[in-house]
C-alpha positions, -999 to 999 in steps of 0.1 A, spaced: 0 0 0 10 35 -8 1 72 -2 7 101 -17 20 120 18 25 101 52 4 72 56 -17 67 83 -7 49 113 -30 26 134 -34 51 161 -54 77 141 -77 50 129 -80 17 154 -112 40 172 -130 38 131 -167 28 137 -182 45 109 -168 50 69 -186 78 49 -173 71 12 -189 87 -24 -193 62 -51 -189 70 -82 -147 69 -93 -140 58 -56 -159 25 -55 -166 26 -86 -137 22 -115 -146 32 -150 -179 27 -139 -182 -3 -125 -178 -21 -90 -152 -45 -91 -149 -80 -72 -126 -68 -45 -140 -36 -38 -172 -49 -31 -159 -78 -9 -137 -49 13 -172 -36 18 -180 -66 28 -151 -75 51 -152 -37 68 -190 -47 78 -180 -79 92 -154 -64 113 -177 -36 130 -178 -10 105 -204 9 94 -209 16 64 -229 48 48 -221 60 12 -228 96 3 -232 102 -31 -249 126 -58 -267 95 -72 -304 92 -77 -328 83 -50 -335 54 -68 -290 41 -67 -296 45 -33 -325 23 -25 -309 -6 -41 -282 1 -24 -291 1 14 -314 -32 -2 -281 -51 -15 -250 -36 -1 -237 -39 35 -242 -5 50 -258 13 73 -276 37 56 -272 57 22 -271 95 22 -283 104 -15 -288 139 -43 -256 152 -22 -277 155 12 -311 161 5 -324 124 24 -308 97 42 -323 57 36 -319 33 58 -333 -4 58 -347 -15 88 -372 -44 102 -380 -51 63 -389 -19 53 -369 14 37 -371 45 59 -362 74 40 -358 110 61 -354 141 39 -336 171 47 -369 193 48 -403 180 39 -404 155 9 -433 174 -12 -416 209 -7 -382 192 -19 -397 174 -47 -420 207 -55 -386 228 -60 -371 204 -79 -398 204 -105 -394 241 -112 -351 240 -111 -356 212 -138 -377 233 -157 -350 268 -153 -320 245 -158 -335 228 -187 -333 260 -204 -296 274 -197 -284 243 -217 -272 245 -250 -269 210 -264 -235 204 -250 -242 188 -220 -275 168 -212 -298 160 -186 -281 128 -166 -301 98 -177 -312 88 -142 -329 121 -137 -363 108 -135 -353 85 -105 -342 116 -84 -367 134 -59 -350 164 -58 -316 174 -75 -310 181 -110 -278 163 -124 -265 171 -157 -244 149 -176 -212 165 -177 -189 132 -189 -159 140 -208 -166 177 -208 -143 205 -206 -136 218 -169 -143 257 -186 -176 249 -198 -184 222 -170 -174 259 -149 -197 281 -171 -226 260 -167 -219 258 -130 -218 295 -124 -250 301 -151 -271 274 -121 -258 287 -94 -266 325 -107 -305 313 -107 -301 305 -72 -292 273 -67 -268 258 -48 -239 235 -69 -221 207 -63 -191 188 -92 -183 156 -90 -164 136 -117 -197 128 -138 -225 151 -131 -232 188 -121 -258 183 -93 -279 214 -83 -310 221 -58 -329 246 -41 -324 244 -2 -293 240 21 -282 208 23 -248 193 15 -232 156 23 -218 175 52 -250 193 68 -269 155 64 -239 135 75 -236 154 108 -275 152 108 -274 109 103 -248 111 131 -269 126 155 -296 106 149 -277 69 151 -265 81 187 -233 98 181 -219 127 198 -204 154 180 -170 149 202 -170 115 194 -166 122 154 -127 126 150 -119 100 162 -149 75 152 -157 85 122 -138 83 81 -143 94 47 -127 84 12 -138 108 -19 -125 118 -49 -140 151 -63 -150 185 -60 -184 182 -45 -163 160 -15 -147 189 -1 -165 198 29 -169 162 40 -127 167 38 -132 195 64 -157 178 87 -142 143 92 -108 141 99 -100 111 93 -107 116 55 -90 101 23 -90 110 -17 -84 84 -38 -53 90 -62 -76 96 -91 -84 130 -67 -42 145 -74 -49 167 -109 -80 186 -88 -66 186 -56 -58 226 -59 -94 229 -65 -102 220 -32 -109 243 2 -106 213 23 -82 184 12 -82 145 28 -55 136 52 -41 114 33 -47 101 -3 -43 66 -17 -19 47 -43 -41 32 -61 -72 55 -80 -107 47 -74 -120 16 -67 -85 -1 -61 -74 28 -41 -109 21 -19 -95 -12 -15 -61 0 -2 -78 20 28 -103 -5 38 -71 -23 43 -59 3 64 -87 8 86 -88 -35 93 -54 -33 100 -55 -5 126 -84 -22 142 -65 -57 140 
């Protein structure tokens, strides 16, 4: 294992209970979720650790995923709900009040839908979300992905960029504000989150859960934006993405070992 920095030793993470991690390009590689990152899901769950990924993704990733994967609970559309499975059934808690969230997002779909141009498009699973708008913004160049940006956030909205969409909403949320929210409500206490708690992202939008958990990581895949960033992880891995995922799971087993 490798880091880009001083790696961490066992006494900043053996107290881990809980892993905060995005998805997409840090579990996920080119898209997909390999073999090995899925089973060091799988293995931090079996040793203790919760689990609770915080992504941009649509409401409708994240209720497969607190179905199927072994976590906790899902925070999803960059804060605006939390999911969790319990007793057999999906209890889903938004930020505000679920109408008023999905009401706003109606009409920022419709005032987004006209700044584009053609160049980028409306993310496919749009239709599964409750109440961001994502835009498509794949293979784009960082000025226009930063044009669009600014055009959203000048009609109000608040803006978040990851590696594959620009997600926007009306209300404020971030991962941050419903991560410390979730906390609260599973029984922690804010002076137990230092210590007890991790994160491991790899884009823009992940920069204030880099300020609010210490214990955080980038992936490598996070180095060419890393300038970009207000807050930057602790330390950052190897390997990119979903290998470098694998790397810090590692870690943390180790430390607790």
């Amino acid at each position: 294992m490798t880091y880009h920095g001083p790696a961490p030793l066992p006494r900043d993470l053996e107290k881990v209970e809980m892993l905060f991690t995005d998805i997409d390009d840090t579990l996920t590689t080119e898209g997909r979720l390999l073999p090995q990152t899925y089973q060091a899901l799988w293995s931090l769950a079996d040793a203790g650790i919760s689990i609770v990924p915080v992504t941009g993704g649509s409401a409708g990733w994240c209720e497969h995923i607190v179905r199927v994967w072994p976590v906790a609970a899902v925070i999803g559309e960059s804060g605006a709900f939390a999911m969790r499975w319990r007793n057999g059934r999906l209890e889903t808690e938004f930020w505000e009040d679920e109408a008023l969230q999905k009401e706003r997002q109606r009409v920022h779909l419709a005032a987004v839908r006209d700044l584009l141009d053609g160049q980028f498009p409306i993310a496919h699973d749009q239709g599964f979300r409750l109440a961001d708008v994502a835009v498509d913004i794949a293979g784009g160049a960082r000025a226009s992905v930063d044009a669009l940006a600014d055009k959203i956030r000048a009609i109000g909205a608040t803006v978040a960029i990851s590696s594959i969409h620009i997600n926007s909403w009306i209300g404020d949320y971030n991962k941050k504000a419903m991560s410390a929210r979730l906390l609260k409500s599973m029984g922690m206490d804010q002076s137990e989150v230092p210590e007890a708690t991790a994160f491991v992202g790899d884009s823009r939008n992940d920069a204030p859960m880099f300020g609010y958990i210490r214990n955080s990581f980038g992936v490598a895949n996070i180095l060419p934006i890393l300038n970009d960033l207000p807050h930057k992880p602790r330390w950052i891995s190897g390997r990119p993405a979903g290998l470098g995922f694998v790397d810090i799971a590692q870690a943390l087993l180790d430390a607790r070992r």
